[in-house]
VOBA-1610 file (N, C-alpha, C; in pm, whole numbers, padded with zeros to 5 digits, always signed):
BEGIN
Unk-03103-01698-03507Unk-02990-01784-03527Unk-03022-01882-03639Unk-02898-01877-03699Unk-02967-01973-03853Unk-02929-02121-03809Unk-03025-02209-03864Unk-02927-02361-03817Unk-02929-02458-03976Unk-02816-02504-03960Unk-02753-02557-04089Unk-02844-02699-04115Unk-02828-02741-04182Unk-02916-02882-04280Unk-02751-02978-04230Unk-02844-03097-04192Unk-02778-03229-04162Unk-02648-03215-04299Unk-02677-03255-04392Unk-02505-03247-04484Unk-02435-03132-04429Unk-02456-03024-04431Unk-02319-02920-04377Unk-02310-02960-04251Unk-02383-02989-04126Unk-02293-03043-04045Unk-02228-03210-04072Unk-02266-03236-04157Unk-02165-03406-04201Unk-02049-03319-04212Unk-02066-03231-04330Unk-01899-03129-04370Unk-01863-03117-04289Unk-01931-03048-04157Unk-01821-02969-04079Unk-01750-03093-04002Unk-01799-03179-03951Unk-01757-03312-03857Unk-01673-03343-03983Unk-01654-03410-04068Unk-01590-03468-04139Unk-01426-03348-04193Unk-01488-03248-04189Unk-01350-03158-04236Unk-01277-03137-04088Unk-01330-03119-03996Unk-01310-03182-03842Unk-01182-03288-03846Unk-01276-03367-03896Unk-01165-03532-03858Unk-01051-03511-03934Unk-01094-03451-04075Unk-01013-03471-04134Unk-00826-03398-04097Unk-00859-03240-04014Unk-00764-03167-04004Unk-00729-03262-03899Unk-00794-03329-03817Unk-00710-03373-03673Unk-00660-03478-03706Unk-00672-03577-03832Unk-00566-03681-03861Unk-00448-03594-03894Unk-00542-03544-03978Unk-00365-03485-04097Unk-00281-03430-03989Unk-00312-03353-03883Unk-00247-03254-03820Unk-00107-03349-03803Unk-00097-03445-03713Unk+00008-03496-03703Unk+00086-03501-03792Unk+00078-03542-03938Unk+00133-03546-04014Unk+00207-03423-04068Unk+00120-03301-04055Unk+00147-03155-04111Unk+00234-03111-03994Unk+00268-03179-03873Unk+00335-03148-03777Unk+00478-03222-03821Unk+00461-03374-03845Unk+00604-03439-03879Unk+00676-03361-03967Unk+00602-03335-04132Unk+00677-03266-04173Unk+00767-03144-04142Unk+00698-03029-04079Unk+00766-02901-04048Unk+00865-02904-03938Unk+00879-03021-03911Unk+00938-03113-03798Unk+01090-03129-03868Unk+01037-03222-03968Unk+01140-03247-04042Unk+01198-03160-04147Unk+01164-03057-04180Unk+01199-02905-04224Unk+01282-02812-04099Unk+01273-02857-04011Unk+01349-02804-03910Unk+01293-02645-03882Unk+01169-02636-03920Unk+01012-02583-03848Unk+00938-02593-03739Unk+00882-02481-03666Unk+00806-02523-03566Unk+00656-02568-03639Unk+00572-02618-03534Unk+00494-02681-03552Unk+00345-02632-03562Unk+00331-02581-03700Unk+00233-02488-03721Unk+00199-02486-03857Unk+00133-02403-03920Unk+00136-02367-04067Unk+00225-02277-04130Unk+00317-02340-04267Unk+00417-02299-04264Unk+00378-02161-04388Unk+00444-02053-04364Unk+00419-01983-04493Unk+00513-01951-04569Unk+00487-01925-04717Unk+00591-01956-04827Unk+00596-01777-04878Unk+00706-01788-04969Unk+00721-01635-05040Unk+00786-01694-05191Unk+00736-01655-05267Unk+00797-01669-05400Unk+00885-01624-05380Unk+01026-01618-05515Unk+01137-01532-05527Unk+01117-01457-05599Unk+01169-01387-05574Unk+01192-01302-05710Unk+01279-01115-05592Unk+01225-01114-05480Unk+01264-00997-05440Unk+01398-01022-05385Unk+01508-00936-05348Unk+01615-00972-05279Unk+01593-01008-05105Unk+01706-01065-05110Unk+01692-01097-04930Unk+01675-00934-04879Unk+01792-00828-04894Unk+01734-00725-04845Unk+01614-00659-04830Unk+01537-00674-04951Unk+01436-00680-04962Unk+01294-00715-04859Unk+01335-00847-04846Unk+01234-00870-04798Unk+01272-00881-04650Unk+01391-00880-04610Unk+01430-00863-04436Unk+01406-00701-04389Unk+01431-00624-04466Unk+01360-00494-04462Unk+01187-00443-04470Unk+01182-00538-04491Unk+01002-00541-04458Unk+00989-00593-04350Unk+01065-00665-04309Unk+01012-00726-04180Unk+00976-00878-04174Unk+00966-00938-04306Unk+00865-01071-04369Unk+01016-01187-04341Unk+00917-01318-04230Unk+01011-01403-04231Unk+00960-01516-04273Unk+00956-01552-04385Unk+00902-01646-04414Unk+00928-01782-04388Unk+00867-01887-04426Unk+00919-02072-04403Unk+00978-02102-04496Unk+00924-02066-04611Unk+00959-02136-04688Unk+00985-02027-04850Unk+01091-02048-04928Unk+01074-01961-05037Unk+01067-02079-05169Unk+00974-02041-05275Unk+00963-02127-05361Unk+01007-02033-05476Unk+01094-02111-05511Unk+01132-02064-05699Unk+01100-02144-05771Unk+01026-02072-05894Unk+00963-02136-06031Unk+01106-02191-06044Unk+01129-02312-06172Unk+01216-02289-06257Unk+01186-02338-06401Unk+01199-02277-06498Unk+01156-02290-06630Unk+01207-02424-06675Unk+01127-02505-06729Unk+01154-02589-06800Unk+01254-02634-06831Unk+01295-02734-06979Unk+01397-02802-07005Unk+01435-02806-07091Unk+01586-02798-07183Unk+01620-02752-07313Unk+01653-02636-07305Unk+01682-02565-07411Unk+01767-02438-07445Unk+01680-02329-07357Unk+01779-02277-07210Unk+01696-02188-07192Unk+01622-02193-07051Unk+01653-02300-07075Unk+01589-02401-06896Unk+01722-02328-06767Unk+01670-02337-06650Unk+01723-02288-06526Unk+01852-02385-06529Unk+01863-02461-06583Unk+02005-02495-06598Unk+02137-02437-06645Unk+02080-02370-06726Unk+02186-02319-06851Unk+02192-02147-06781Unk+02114-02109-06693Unk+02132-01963-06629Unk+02234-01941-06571Unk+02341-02047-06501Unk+02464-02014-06429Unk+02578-02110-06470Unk+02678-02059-06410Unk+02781-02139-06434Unk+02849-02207-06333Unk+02917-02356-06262Unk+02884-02423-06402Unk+02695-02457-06430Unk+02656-02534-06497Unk+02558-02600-06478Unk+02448-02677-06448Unk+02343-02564-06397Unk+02284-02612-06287Unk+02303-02540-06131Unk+02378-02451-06141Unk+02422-02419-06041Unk+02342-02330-05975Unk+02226-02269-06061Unk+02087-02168-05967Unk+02068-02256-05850Unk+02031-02384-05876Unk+01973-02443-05737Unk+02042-02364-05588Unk+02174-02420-05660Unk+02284-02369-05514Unk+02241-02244-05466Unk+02287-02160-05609Unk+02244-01961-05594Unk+02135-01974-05469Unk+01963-02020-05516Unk+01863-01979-05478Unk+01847-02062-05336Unk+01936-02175-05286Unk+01890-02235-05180Unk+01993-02147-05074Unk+02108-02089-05123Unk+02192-01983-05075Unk+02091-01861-04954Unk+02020-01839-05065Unk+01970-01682-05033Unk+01834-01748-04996Unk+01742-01831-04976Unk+01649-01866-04891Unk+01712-01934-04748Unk+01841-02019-04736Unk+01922-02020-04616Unk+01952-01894-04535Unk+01946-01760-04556Unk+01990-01617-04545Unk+01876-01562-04466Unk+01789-01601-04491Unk+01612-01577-04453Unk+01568-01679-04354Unk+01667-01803-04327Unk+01607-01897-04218Unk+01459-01985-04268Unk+01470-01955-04446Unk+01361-02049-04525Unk+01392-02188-04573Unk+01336-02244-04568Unk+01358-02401-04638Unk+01312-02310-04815Unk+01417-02354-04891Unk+01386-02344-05036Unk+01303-02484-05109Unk+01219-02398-05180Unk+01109-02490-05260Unk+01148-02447-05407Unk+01129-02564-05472Unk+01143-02558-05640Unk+01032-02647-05728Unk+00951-02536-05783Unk+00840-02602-05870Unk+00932-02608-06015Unk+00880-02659-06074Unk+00907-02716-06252Unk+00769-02674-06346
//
């Protein structure tokens, strides 16, 4: 049996404490996502809802990139303007996902 050196068990106690503060917190949120109370998992977009309800995959959360700003930016993709947000929070509502949007 191997036994670890005093610093890796500091790590392990300390990454310890650390998950059992946060936990509460990682609980409020998914709380307030209208999530159960666990670790939430995400799916990029890009596949259709059929898609991915035909696999079987239910995800928490779906995150869409959206390109930048100026000519060309996720703004200017629908009509009127601006209106992907709606599109993509549409079709992650469809899936029972909270939609995420990176920049």
């Amino acid at each position: 049996m191997r036994q670890f050196s005093l610093p890796i068990n500091r790590m392990a106690v300390l990454a310890a404490a650390f998950v059992a503060f946060a936990a509460p917190a990682q609980a409020q949120m998914a709380g307030a996502l209208g999530k159960p109370d666990r670790l939430l998992v995400g799916l990029g977009a890009g596949n259709s809802v059929a898609d991915i309800q035909s696999q079987g995959i239910q995800p928490d959360i779906i995150d869409t990139y959206l390109v930048g700003v100026g000519s060309g930016s996720w703004t200017t993709w629908n009509s009127p303007s601006g209106s992907y947000l709606t599109m993509a929070a549409t079709q992650a509502a469809k899936l029972g996902a909270v939609p995420m949007f990176t920049l």
